[in-house]
C-alpha positions in Angstrom: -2.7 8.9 8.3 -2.0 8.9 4.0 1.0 6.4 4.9 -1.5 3.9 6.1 -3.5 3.6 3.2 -0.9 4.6 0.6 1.1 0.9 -0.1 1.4 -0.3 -3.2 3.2 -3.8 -3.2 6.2 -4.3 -5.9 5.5 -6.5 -8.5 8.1 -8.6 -10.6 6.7 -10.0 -14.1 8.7 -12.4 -16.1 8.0 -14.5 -18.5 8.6 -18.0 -19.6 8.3 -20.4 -22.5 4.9 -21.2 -21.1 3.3 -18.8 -18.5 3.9 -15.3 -17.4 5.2 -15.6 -14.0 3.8 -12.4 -11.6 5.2 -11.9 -8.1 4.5 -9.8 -5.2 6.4 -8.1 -2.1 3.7 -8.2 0.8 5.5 -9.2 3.8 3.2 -9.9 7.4 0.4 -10.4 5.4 -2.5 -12.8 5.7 -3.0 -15.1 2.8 -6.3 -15.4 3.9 -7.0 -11.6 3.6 -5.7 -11.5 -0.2 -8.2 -12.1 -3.2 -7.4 -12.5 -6.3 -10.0 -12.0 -9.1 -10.6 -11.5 -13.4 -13.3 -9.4 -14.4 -13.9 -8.1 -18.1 -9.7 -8.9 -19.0 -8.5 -7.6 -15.8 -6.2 -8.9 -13.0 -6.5 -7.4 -9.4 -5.0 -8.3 -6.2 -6.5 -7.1 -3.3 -5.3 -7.0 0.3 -7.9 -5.6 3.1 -6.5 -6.0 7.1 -10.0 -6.8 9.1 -9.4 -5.3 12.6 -10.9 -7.1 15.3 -13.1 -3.7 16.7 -13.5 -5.9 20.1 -9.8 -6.6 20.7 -8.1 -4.7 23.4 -4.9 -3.2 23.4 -3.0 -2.8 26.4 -0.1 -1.4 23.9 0.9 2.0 24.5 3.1 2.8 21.4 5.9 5.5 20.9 5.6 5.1 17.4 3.3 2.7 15.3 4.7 2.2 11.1 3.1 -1.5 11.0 -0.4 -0.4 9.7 -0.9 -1.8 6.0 -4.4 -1.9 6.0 -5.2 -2.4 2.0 -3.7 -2.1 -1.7 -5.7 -2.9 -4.9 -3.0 -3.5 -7.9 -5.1 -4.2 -11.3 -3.3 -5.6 -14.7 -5.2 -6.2 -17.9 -4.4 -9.7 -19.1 -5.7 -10.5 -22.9 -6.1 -14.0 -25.0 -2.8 -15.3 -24.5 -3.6 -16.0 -21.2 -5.3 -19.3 -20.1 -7.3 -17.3 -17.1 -9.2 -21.0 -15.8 -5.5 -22.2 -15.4 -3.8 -19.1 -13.1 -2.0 -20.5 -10.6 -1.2 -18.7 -7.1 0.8 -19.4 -3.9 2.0 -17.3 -0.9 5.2 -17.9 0.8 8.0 -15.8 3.0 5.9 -12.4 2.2 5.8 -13.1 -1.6 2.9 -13.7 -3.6 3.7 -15.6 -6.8 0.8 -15.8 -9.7 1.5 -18.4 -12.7 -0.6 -17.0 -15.4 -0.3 -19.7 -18.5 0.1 -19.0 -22.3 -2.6 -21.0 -24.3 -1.7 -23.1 -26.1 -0.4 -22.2 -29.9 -2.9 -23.4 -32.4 -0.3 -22.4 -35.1 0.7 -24.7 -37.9 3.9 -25.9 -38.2 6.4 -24.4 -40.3 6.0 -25.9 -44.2 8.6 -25.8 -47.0 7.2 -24.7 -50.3 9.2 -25.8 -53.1 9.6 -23.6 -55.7 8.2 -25.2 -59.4 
């Protein structure tokens, strides 16, 4: 079935004074059966249900809409972004990703008086 495979999570992106705050709507899913990975500047989430092949069903549904079995969402992060620092947590079917700023190696503002 193309609904089964076919779910892309929403995704909410803020930002802060320090961090770009990311966050996901995956409700009844695993925490355990997320990863989160950077490779080469990109981001991606990953969700993949592992079904149990020995598990038997006594179930005899009328109709079944509870399959989610993966998504893959992929965002390109670039410098800005502290990626040894990115924070996540799952909790009531949202996943939220902390993704720091580095920090500003900027001078500070000077005057220049005018001769």
């Amino acid at each position: 079935n193309a609904a089964e495979n076919s779910y892309i999570p929403s995704v909410n992106i803020s930002e802060k004074e320090n961090a770009f705050e990311m966050q996901f709507q995956v409700p009844g899913i695993k925490k355990e059966e997320i990863s989160i990975h950077i490779e080469k500047g990109l981001l991606t989430i990953q969700y993949e249900h592992k079904t149990d092949v020995t598990t038997n069903n006594t179930n005899k549904y009328i109709r079944k809409e509870f399959s989610v079995k993966s998504f893959k969402r992929t965002f390109s992060i670039d410098d800005k972004i502290d990626a040894d620092k990115i924070d996540a947590n799952y909790q009531d079917g949202i996943l939220t990703l902390v993704l720091p700023k580095k920090e500003a190696l900027i001078a500070p503002k000077k005057l220049i008086s005018i001769k």
